[in-house]
N, C-alpha and C positions, 0 to 999 in steps of 0.2 A: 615522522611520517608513519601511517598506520601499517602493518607488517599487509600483505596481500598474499592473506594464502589460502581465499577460496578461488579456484580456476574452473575453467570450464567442464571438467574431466569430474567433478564433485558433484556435478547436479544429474543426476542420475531421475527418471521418471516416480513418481507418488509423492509421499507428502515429504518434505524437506526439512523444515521446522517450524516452531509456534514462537512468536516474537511478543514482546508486552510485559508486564500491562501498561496501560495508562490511563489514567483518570481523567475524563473530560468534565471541567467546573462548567457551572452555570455562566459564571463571568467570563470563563474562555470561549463558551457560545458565543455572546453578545460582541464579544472585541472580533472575533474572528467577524460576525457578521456586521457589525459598524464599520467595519474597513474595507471587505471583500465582496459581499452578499447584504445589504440593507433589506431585504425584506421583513413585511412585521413578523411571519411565522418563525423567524430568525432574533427577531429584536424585543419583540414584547409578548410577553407570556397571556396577556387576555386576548389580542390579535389572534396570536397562535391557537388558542383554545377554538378560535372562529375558523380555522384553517384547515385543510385537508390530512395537516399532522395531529390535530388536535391537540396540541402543547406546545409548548417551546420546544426546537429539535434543532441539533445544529445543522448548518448548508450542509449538501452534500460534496461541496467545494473544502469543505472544513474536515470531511470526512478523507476526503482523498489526499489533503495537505498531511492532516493528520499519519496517515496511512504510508507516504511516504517519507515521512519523517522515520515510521519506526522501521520502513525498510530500508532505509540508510542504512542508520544506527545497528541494526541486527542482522545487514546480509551484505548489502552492497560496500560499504567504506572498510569494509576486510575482505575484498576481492579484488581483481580483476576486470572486474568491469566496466564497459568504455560505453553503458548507455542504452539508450530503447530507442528505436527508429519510428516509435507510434502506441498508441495503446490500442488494441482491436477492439476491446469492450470494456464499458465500465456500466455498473449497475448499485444505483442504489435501492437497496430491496426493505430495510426497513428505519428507521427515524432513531438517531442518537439523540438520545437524552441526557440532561445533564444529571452529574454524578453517576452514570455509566463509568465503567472497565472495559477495556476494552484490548485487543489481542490480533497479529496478524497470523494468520494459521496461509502459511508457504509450499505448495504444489508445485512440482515439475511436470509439465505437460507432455514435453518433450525435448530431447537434446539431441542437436548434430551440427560437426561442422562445417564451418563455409567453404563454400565450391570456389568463392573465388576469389578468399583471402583465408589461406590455408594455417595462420597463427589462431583465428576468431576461431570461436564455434557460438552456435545462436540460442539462447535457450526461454523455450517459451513456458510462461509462469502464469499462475493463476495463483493470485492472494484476494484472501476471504476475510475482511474485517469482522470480528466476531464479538460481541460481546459478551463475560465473564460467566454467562449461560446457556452460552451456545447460539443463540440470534446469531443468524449474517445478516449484518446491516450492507454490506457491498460487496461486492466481486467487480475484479478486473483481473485481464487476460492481455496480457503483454509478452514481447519477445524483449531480451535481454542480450546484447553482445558481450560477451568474452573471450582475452584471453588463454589460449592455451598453453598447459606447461611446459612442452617444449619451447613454445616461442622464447619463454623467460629466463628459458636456460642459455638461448644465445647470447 
């Protein structure tokens, strides 16, 4: 089991960390959107050309899978954390390309604990998928339950 030892008391307001990279293939477009998302601007590259993306771009479905994947892996599965009760926004602002890099760049919005489960404290995140030059392809703004470390010491 993975050690947990980011608690709620670590996420202190500004930027947190930058998570990545990873490389999205062309083929990992098409599988993601053959499964999840069929659309042509997703599945065929002359379609897409005709599209408001003008090219192949993956879902923005593919973006946010994506996205949550790297926030596992680099923030959540070494905490404390018991979950989001919602996302308040999600935004996809510009088109993933294939053979893009791609990076989550991690904001603390703000943190405090629960009034009426006093182990939790709630901490609201904004992560900015960014590609390997700076583009934000999406933003989302979510709250995050944790842990605190007192609770863990009982």
């Amino acid at each position: 089991m993975m050690s947990q030892s980011l608690a709620f008391e670590d996420f202190q307001p500004g930027h947190f960390r930058t998570i990545g990279p990873r490389t999205v293939t062309r083929d990992d477009i098409i599988a993601f959107a053959r499964e999840y998302d069929p659309q042509p601007m997703h599945l065929d590259e002359e379609a897409a050309k005709k599209s408001l993306l003008g090219g192949l771009a993956a879902s923005g479905w593919h973006m946010a899978a994506i996205q949550m994947r790297m926030v596992a892996d680099g923030l959540l599965n070494g905490s404390t954390g018991l979950g989001a009760p919602g996302i308040d926004e999600l935004r996809w602002q510009s088109p993933l390309r294939p053979g893009s890099t791609v990076f989550v760049e991690i904001h603390v919005l703000e943190s405090r604990a629960s009034k009426s489960k006093p182990d939790l404290g709630i901490v609201k995140f904004r992560f900015e998928l960014r590609e390997e030059g700076g583009t934000v392809l999406m933003t989302q703004t979510l709250s995050i339950l944790f842990r605190r470390r007192a609770a863990l010491a009982e």
